[in-house]
N, CA, C and O atoms as a GROMACS GRO file, in nm:
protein
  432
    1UNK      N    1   0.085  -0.117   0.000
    1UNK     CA    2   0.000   0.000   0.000
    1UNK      C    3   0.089   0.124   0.000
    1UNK      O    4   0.196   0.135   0.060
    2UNK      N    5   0.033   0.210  -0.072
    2UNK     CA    6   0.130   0.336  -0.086
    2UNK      C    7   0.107   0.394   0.016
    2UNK      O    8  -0.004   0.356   0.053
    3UNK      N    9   0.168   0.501   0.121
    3UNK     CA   10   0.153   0.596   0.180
    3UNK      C   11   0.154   0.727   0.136
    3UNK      O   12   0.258   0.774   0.090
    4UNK      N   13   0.030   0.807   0.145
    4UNK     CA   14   0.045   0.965   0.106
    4UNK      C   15   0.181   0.985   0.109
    4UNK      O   16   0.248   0.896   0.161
    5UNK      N   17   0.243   1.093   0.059
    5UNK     CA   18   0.338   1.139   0.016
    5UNK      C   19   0.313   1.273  -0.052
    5UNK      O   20   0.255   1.264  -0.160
    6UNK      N   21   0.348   1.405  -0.008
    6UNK     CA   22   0.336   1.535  -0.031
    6UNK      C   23   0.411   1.550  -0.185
    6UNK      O   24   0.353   1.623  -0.265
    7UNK      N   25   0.558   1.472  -0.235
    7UNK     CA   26   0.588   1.489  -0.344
    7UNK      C   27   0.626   1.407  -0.425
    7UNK      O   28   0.632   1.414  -0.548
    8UNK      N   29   0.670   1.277  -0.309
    8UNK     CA   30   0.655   1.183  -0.428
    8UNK      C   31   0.658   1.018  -0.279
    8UNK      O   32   0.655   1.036  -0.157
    9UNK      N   33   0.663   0.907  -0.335
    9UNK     CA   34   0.622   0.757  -0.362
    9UNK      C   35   0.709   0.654  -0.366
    9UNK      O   36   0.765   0.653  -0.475
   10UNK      N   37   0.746   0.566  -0.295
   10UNK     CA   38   0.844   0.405  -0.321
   10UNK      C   39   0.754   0.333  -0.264
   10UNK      O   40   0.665   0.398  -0.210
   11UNK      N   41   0.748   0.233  -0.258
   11UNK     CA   42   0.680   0.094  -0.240
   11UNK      C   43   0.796  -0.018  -0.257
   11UNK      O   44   0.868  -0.027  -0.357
   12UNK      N   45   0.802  -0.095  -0.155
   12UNK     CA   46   0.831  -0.235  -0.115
   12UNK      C   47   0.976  -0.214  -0.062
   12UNK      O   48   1.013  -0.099  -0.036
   13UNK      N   49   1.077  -0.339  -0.042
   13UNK     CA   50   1.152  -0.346   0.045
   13UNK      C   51   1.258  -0.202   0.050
   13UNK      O   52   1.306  -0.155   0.153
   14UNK      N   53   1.274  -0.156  -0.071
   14UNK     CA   54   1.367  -0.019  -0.063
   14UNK      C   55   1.312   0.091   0.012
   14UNK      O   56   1.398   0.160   0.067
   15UNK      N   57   1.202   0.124   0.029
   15UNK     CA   58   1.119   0.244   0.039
   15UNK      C   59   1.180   0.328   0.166
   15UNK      O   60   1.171   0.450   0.180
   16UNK      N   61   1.254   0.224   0.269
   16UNK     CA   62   1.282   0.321   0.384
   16UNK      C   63   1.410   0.408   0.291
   16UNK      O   64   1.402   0.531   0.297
   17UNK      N   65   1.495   0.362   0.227
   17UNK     CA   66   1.630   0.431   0.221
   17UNK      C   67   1.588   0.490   0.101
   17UNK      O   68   1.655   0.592   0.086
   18UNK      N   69   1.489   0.472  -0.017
   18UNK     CA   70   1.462   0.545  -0.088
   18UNK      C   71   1.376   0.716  -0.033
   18UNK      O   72   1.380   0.833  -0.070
   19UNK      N   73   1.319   0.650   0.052
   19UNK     CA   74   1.234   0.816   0.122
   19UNK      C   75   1.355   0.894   0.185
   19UNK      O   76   1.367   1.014   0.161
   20UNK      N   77   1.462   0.815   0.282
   20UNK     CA   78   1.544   0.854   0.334
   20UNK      C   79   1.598   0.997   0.201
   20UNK      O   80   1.593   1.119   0.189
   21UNK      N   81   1.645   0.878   0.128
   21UNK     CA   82   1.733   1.009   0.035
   21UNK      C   83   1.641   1.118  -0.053
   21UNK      O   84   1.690   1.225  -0.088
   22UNK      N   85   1.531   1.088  -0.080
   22UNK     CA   86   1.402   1.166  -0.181
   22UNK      C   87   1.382   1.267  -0.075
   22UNK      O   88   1.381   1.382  -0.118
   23UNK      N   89   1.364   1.253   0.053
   23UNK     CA   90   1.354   1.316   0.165
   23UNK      C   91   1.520   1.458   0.173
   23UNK      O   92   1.522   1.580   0.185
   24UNK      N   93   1.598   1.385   0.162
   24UNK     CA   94   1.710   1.486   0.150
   24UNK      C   95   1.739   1.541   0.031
   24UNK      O   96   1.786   1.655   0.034
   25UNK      N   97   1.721   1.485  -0.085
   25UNK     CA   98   1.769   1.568  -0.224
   25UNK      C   99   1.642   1.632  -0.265
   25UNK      O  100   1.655   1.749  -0.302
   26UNK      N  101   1.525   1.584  -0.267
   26UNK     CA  102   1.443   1.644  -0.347
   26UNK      C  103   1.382   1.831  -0.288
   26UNK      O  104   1.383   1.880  -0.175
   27UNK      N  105   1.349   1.876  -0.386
   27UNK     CA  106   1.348   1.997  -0.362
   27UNK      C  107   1.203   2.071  -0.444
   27UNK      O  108   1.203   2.041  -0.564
   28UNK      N  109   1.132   2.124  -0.419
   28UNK     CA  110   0.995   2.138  -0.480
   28UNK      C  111   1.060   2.231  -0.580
   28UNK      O  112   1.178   2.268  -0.574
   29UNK      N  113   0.951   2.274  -0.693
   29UNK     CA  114   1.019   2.347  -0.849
   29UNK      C  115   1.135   2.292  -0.895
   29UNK      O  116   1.224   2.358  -0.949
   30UNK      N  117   1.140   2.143  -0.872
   30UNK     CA  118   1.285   2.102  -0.974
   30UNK      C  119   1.218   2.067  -1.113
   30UNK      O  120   1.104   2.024  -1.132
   31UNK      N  121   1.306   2.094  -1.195
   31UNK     CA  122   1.184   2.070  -1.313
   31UNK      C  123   1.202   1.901  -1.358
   31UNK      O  124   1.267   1.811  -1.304
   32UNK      N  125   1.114   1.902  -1.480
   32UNK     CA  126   1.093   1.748  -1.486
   32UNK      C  127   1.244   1.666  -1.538
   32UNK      O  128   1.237   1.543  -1.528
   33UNK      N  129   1.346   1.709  -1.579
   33UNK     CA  130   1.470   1.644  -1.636
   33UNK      C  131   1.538   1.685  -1.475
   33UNK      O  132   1.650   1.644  -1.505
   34UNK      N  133   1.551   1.719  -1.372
   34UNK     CA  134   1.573   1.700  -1.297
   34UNK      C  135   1.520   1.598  -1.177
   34UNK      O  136   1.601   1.555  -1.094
   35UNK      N  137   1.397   1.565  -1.173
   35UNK     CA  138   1.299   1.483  -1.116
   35UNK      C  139   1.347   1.387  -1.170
   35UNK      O  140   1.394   1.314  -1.083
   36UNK      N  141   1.365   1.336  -1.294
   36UNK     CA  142   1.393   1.211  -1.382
   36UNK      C  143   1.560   1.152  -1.291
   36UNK      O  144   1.596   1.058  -1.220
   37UNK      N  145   1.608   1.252  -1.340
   37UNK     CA  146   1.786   1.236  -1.278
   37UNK      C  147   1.748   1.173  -1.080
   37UNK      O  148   1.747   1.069  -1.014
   38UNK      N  149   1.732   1.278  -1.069
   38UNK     CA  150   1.719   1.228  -0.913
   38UNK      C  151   1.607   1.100  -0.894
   38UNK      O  152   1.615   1.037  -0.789
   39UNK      N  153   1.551   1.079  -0.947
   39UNK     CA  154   1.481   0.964  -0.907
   39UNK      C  155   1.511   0.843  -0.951
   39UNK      O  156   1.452   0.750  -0.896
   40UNK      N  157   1.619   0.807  -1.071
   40UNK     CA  158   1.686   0.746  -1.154
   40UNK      C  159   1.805   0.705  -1.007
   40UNK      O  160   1.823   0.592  -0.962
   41UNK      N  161   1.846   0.785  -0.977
   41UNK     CA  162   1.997   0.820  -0.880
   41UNK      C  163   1.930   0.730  -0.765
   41UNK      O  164   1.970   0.617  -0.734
   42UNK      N  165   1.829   0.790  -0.709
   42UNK     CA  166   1.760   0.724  -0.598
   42UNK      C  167   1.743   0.565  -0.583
   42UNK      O  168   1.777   0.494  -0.489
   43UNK      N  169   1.671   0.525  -0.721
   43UNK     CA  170   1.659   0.374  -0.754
   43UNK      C  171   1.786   0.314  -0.760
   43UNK      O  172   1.809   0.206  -0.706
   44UNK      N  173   1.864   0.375  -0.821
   44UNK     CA  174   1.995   0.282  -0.851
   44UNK      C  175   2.067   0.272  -0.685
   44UNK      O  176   2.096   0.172  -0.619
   45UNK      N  177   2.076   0.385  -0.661
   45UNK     CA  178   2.149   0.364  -0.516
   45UNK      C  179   2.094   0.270  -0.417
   45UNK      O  180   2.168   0.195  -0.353
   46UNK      N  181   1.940   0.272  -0.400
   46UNK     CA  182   1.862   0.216  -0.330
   46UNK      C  183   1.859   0.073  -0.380
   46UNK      O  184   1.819  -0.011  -0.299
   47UNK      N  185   1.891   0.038  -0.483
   47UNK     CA  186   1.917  -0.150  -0.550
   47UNK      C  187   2.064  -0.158  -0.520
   47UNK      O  188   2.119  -0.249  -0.583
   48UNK      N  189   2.130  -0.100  -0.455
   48UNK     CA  190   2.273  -0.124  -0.436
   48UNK      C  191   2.286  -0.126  -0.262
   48UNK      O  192   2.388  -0.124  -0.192
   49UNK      N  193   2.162  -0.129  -0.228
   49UNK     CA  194   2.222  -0.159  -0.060
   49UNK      C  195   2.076  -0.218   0.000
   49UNK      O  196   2.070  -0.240   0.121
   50UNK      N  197   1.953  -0.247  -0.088
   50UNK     CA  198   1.852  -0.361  -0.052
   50UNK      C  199   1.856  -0.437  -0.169
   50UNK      O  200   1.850  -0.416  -0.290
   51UNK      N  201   1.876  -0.575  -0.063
   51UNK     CA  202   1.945  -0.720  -0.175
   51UNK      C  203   1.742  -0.742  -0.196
   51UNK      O  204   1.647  -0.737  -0.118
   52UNK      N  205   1.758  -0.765  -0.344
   52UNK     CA  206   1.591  -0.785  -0.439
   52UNK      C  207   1.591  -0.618  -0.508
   52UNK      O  208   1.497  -0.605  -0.586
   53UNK      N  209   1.634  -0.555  -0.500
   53UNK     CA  210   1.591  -0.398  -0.518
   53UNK      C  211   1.674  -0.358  -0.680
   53UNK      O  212   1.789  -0.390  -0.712
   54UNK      N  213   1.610  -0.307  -0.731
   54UNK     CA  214   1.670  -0.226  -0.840
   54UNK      C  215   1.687  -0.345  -0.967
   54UNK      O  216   1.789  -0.365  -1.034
   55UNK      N  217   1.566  -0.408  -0.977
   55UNK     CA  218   1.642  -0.557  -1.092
   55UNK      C  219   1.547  -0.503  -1.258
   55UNK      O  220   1.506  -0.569  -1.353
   56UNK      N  221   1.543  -0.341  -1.222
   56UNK     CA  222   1.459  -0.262  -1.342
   56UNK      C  223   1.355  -0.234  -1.260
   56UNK      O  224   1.282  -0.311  -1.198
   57UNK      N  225   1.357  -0.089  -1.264
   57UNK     CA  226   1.292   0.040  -1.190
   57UNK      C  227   1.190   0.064  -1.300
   57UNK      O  228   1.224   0.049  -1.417
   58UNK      N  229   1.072   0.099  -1.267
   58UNK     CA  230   0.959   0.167  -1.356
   58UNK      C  231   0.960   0.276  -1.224
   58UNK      O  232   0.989   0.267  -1.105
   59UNK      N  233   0.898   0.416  -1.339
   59UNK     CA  234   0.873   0.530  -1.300
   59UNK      C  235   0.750   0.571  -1.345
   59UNK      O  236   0.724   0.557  -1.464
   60UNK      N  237   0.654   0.629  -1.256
   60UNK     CA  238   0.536   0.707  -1.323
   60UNK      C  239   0.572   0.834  -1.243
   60UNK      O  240   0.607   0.841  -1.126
   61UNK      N  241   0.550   0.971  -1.367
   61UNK     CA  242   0.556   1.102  -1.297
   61UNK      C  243   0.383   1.154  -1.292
   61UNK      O  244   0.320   1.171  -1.396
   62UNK      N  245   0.336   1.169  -1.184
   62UNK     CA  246   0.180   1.228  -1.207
   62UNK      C  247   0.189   1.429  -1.190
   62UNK      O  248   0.210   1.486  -1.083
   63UNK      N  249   0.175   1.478  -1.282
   63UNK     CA  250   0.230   1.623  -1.294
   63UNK      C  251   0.118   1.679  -1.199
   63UNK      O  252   0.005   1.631  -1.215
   64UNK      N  253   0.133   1.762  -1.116
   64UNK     CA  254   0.094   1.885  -1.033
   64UNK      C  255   0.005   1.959  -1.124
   64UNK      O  256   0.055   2.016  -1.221
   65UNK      N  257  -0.115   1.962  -1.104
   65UNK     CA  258  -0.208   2.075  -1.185
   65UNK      C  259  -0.249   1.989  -1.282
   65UNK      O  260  -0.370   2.005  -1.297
   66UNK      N  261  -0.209   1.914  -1.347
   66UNK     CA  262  -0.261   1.842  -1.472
   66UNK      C  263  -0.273   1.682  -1.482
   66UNK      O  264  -0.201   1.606  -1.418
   67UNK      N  265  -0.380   1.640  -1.574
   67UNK     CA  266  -0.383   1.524  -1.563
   67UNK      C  267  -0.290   1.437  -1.676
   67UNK      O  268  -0.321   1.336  -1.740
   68UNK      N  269  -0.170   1.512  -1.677
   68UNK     CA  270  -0.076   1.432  -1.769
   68UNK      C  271   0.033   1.299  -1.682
   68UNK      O  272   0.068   1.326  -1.568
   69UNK      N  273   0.054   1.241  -1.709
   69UNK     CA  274   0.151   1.118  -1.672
   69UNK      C  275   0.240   1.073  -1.756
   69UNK      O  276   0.210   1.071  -1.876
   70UNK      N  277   0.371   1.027  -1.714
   70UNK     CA  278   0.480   1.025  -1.738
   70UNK      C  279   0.497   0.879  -1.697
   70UNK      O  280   0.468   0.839  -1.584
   71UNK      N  281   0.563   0.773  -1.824
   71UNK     CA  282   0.579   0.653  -1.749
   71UNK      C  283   0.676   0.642  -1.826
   71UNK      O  284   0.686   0.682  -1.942
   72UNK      N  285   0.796   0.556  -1.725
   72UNK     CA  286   0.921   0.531  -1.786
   72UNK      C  287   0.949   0.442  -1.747
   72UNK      O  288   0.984   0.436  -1.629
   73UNK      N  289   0.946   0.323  -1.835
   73UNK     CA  290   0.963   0.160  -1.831
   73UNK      C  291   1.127   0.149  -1.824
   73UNK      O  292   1.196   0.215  -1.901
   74UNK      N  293   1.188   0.058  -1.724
   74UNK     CA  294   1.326   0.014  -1.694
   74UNK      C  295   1.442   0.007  -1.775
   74UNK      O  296   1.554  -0.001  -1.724
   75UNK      N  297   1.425   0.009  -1.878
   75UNK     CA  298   1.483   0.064  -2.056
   75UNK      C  299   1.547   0.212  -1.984
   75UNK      O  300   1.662   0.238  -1.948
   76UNK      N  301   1.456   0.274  -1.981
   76UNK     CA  302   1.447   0.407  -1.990
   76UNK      C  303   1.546   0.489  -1.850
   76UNK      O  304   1.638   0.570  -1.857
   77UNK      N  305   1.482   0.426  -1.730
   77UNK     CA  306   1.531   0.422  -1.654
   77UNK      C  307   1.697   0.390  -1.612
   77UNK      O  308   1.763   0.447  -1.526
   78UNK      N  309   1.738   0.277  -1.701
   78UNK     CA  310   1.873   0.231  -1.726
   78UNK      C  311   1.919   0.312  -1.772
   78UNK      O  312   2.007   0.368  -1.707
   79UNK      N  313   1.888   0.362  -1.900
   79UNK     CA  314   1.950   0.472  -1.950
   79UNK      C  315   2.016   0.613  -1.854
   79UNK      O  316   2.122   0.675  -1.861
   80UNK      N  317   1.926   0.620  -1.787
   80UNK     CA  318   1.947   0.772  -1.700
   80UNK      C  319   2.020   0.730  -1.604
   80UNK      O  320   2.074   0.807  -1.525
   81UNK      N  321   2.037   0.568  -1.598
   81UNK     CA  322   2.137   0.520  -1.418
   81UNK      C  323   2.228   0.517  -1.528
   81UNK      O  324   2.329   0.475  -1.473
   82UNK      N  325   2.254   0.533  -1.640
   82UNK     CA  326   2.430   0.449  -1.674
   82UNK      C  327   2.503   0.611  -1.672
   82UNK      O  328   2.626   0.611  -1.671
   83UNK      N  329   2.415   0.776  -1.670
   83UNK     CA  330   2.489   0.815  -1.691
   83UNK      C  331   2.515   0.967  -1.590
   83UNK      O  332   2.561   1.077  -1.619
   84UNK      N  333   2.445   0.893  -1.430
   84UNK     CA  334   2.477   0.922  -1.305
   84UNK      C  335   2.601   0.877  -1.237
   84UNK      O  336   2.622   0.760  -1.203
   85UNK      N  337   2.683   0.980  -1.219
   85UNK     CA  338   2.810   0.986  -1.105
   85UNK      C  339   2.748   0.873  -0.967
   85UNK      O  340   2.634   0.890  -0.924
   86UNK      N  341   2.812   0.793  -0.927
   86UNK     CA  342   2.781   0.731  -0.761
   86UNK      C  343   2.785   0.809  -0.698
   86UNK      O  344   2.847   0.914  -0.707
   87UNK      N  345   2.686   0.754  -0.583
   87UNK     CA  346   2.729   0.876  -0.465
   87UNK      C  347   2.855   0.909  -0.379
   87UNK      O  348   2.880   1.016  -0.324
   88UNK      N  349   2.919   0.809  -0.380
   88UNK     CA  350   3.058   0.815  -0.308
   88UNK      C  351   3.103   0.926  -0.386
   88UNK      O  352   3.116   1.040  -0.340
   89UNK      N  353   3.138   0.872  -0.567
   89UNK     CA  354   3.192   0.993  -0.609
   89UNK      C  355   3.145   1.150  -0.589
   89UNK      O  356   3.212   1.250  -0.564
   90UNK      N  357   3.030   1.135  -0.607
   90UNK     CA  358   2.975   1.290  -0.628
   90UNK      C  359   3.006   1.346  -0.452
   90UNK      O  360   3.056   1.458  -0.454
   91UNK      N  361   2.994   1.313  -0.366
   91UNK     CA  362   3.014   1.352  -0.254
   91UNK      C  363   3.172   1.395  -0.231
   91UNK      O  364   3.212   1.502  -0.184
   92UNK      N  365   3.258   1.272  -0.280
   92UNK     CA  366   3.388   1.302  -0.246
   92UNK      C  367   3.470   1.445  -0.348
   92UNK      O  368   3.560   1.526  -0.330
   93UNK      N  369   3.416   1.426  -0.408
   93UNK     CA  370   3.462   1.534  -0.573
   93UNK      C  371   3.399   1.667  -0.491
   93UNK      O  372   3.473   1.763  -0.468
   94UNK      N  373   3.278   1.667  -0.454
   94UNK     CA  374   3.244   1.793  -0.396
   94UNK      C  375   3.291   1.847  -0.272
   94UNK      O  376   3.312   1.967  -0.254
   95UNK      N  377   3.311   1.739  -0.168
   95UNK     CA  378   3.430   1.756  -0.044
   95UNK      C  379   3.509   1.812  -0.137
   95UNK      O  380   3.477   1.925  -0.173
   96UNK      N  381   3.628   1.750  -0.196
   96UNK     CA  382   3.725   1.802  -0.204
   96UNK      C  383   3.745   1.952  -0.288
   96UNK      O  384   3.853   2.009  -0.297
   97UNK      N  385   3.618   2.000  -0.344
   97UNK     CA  386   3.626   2.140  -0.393
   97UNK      C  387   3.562   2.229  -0.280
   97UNK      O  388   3.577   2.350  -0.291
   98UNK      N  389   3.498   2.183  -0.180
   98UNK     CA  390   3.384   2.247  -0.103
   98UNK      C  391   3.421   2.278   0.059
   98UNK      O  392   3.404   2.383   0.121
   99UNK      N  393   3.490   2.121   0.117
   99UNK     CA  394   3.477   2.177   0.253
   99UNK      C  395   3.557   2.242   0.341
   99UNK      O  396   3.670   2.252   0.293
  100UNK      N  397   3.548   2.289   0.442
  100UNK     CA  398   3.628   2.365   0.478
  100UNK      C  399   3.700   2.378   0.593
  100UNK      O  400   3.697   2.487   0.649
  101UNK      N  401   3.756   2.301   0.635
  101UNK     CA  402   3.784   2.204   0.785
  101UNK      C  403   3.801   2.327   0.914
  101UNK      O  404   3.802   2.440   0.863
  102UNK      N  405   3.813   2.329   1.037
  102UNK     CA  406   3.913   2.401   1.103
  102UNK      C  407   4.022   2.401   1.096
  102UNK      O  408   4.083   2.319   1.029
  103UNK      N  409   4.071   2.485   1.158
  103UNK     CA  410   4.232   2.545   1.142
  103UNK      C  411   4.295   2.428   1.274
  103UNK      O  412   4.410   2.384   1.277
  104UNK      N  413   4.204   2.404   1.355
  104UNK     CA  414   4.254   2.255   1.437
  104UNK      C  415   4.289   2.135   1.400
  104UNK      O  416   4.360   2.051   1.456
  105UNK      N  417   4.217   2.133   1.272
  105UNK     CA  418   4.226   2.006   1.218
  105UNK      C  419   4.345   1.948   1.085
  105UNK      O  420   4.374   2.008   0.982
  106UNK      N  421   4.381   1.850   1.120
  106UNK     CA  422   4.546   1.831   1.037
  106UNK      C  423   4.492   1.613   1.023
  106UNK      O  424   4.447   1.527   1.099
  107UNK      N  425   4.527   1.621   0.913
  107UNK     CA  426   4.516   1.480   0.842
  107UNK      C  427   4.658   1.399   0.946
  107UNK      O  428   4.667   1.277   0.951
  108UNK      N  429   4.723   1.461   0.995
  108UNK     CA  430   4.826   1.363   1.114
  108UNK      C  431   4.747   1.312   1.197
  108UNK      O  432   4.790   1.241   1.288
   0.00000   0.00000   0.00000
C-alpha cells in the first residue's frame, strides 16, 4: 500500500532508504529532467544496498495541476542510471572542492 506522500512515492523493500534520500535531495520546483535524474539516482542507489531492489525500476511522474503522466519503463530508466556519477563519487569530488575544515584540524 502506498503511503500519502506530499511529493513523491516508493513501495516495497527499498522504500525506507529510498524516502530517506528523496527526503534529503528532493526539492519542490525542480523541473521534470531534474525529477527524472534524481529519481533514476535514488533507484539505482537504493538497489545497491537492498538485496531484491533495483532488478529494473519503472517510473510514473503524475504532474501537479494536470492530468498528464509520465511513465518510464526500466529501458528508460537504465539509460538515465548508466549516466549518473555514484554517490561516493559525487560527494567526495564535492568535499574536495567544497569543505572547509578548522584550522585545528590536520590529516596527522
Amino acid at each position: 500500500m502506498l503511503l500519502r506522500e506530499e511529493f513523491y512515492a516508493a513501495e516495497g523493500s527499498g522504500k525506507y532508504i529510498s524516502d530517506f534520500l528523496a527526503d534529503r535531495l528532493y526539492q519542490p520546483g525542480l523541473g521534470k529532467a531534474q525529477i527524472l535524474l534524481l529519481a533514476s539516482f535514488i533507484f539505482r542507489e537504493t538497489g545497491k544496498a537492498v538485496s531484491g531492489v533495483g532488478l529494473g525500476a519503472e517510473m510514473v511522474l503524475i504532474y501537479n495541476g494536470s492530468r498528464a503522466m509520465g511513465f518510464y519503463g526500466p529501458g528508460a530508466v537504465g539509460d538515465l542510471q548508466a549516466g549518473i556519477p555514484r554517490l561516493s563519487d559525487s560527494v567526495y569530488t564535492h568535499w574536495k572542492e567544497s569543505v572547509k575544515l578548522p584550522d585545528w584540524w590536520s590529516e596527522n
